[in-house]
C-alpha positions, -999 to 999 in steps of 0.1 A, spaced: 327 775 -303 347 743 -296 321 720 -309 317 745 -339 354 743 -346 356 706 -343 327 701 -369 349 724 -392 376 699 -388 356 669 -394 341 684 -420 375 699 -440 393 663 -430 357 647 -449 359 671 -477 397 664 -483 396 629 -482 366 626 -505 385 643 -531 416 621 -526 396 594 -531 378 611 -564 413 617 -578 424 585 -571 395 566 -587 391 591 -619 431 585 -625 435 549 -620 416 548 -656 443 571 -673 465 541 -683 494 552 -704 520 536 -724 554 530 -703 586 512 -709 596 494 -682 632 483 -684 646 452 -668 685 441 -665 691 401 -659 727 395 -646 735 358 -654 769 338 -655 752 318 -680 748 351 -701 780 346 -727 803 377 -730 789 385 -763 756 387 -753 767 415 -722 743 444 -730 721 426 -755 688 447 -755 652 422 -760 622 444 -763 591 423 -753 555 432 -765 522 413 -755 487 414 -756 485 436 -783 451 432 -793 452 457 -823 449 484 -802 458 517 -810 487 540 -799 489 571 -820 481 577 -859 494 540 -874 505 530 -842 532 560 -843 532 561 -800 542 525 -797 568 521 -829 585 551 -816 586 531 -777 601 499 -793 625 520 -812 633 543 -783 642 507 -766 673 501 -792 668 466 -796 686 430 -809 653 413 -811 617 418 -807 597 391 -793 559 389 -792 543 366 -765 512 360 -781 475 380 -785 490 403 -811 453 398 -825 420 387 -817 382 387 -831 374 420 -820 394 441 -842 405 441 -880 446 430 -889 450 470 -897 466 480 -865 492 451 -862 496 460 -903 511 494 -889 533 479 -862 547 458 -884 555 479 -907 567 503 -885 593 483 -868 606 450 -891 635 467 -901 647 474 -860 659 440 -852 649 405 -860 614 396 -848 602 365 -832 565 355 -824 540 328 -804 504 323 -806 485 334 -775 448 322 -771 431 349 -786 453 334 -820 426 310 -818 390 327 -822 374 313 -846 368 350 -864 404 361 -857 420 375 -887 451 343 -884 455 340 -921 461 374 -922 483 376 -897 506 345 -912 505 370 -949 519 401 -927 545 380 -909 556 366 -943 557 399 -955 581 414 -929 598 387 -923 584 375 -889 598 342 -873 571 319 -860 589 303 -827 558 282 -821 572 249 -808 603 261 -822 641 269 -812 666 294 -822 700 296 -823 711 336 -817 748 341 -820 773 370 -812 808 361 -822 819 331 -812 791 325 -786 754 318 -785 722 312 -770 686 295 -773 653 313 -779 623 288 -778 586 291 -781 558 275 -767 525 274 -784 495 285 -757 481 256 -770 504 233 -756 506 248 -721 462 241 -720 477 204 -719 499 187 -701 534 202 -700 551 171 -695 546 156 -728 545 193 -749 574 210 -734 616 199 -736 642 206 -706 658 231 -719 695 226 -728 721 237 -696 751 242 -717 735 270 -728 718 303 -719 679 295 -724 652 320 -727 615 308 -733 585 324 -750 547 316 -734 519 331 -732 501 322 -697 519 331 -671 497 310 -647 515 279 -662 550 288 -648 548 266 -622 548 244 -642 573 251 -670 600 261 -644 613 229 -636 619 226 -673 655 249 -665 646 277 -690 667 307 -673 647 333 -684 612 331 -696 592 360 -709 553 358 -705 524 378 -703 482 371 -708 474 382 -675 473 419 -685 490 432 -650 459 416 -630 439 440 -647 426 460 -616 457 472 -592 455 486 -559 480 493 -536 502 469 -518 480 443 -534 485 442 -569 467 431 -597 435 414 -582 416 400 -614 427 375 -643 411 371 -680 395 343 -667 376 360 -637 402 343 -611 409 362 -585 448 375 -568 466 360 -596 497 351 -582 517 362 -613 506 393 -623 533 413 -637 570 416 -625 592 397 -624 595 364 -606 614 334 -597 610 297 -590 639 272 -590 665 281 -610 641 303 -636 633 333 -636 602 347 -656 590 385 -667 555 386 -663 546 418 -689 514 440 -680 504 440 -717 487 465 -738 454 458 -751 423 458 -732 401 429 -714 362 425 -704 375 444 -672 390 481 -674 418 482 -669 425 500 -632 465 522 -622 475 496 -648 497 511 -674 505 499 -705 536 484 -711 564 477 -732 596 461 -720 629 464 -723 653 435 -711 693 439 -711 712 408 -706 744 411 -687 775 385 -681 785 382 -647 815 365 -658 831 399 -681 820 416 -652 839 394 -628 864 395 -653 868 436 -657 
């Protein structure tokens, strides 16, 4: 009767973990869209700028979220933004413009929006022509190679953008030191260049392309890039080297991979001043 009743045990504790193991793997492919919100405390953040919502979206691909992209306009409008950056992949050749056509529309009229080319920008049967009409039609600023001035009263701050193509070459001669008398916030696309790009001084830098490592598991992370590389160091997150600090986002489209307890994401960033803090 013992061994009987030890078998049971084995067996139950086999039984149960098996379908642990089942509901794990069968809901690690349910991926939904999230907001994630972020807060960056700064005394480099002016006073004006204290609560000053960005709402970043990458790696669009044209997907779909809801009839006319209704799921993700109501996200980025849920997020009350100033601005709306994109950090590149909004399209690529695997899907027609229609989908961004939607977003677009959907949301100009939020905030101002400011976009960079990612790589997928660059297949050769990517609809970029199309793109540049529905950016001229709402109104979208191209920040490739660019800067920004954004001002709130009396103060201000710099938005630049970084072409992807720029950071496939060397940085040094693509990419300027950002200016310290201000508060700097950069646009890329890879986040596997931000070793590089963080000696440039850029205080906040807002990324994505790696698509949250694609595949996460627990206490690990994202464990595959785009590219097939392995343990990408920055997956999603945020992270900091030197004196900059960069939100890596998760993305929303799809890769060659599935994607794997890897939600969707949009983000939501809230500046704050240390200094009217210090000051309250």
């Amino acid at each position: 009767m013992k061994y009987i009743h030890l078998l049971t045990n084995k067996t139950t504790l086999f039984l149960i973990s098996t379908l642990l193991i089942a509901i794990y793997m069968i809901s690690g492919f349910y991926n939904p869209l999230i907001t994630t919100k972020y807060s960056y405390t700064s005394s480099k953040v002016p006073e004006s700028f204290d609560g000053f919502r960005i709402t970043h979206i990458s790696d669009f691909h044209c997907k779909e979220f809801g009839t006319q992209e209704s799921d993700l306009i109501q996200a980025i409008r849920d997020t009350n933004p100033d601005i709306i950056v994109f950090t590149g992949d909004s399209i690529d050749d695997e899907h027609t413009i229609d989908n961004y056509s939607h977003l677009l529309e959907g949301i100009h009229d939020l905030a101002p929006i400011y976009y960079i080319n990612g790589n997928h920008e660059y297949d050769e049967a990517a609809p970029l022509k199309e793109s540049l009409e529905l950016h001229q039609k709402y109104g979208v600023i191209d920040l490739n190679d660019k800067s920004v001035t954004l001002t709130r009263n009396q103060d201000s701050i710099m938005l630049t953008g970084l072409d992807f193509r720029k950071t496939m070459l060397n940085l040094r001669n693509d990419i300027s030191y950002a200016d310290t008398s201000h508060f700097n916030i950069l646009l890329y696309h890879g986040t596997d260049k931000f070793d590089g790009i963080a000696p440039y001084n850029y205080d906040l830098v807002l990324s994505g392309h790696t698509h949250g490592g694609i595949v996460c598991l627990p206490f690990i992370g994202g464990i595959i890039t785009n590219q097939k590389e392995l343990f990408p160091k920055y997956d999603s997150g945020i992270f900091t080297v030197g004196h900059s600090t960069m939100i890596s986002s998760r993305g929303l489209g799809d890769a060659s991979v599935p994607r794997f307890h890897n939600p969707r994401e949009v983000i939501s960033i809230t500046l704050h001043s240390s200094v009217s803090k210090s000051g309250s």
